[in-house]
N, C-alpha and C positions, 0 to 999 in steps of 0.2 A: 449539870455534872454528867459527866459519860460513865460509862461503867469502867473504865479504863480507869480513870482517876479515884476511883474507889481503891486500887491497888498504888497511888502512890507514892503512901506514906510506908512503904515496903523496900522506896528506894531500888527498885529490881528492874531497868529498863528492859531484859531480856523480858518477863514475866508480864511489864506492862504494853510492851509489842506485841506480844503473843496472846494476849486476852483482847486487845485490841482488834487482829484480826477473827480472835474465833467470835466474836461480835457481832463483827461483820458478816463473815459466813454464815453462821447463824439467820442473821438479819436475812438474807437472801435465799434458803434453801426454798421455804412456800413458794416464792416467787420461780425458779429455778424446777421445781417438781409441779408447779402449777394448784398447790393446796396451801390453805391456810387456816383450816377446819379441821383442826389437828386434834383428835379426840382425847382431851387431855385424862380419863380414867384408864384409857387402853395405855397410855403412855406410860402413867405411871404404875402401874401394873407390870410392865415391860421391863422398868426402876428397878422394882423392887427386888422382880426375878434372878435379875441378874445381880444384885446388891445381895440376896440372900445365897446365891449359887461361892460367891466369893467371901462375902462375910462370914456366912456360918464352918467352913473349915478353919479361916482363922483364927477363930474361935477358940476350936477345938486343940489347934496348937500346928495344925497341917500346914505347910508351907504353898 
């Protein structure tokens, strides 16, 4: 199963083209940046940052 087909009981071919490629791209950055030793607490750290810079004003009711 690809991850593509995880999206195709959604019936959405725009939406399963376009996961499709960020898959792909995805697939390729390590390779393409030459890392694959991607630290993944610094990462999600980086997540969060940004998930709480935007989640907590909407929160609030702020646009």
């Amino acid at each position: 199963m690809t991850r593509s087909s995880e999206y195709a009981g959604l019936n959405n071919e725009l939406l399963i083209n376009l996961m499709g490629v960020f898959w792909k791209v995805y697939g390729k950055i390590p390779v393409e940046i030459g890392s694959d030793n991607e630290d993944l607490v610094a990462t999600a750290a980086m997540h969060r940052s940004i998930y709480t810079a935007r989640a907590v004003p909407l929160c609030r009711g702020a646009a």
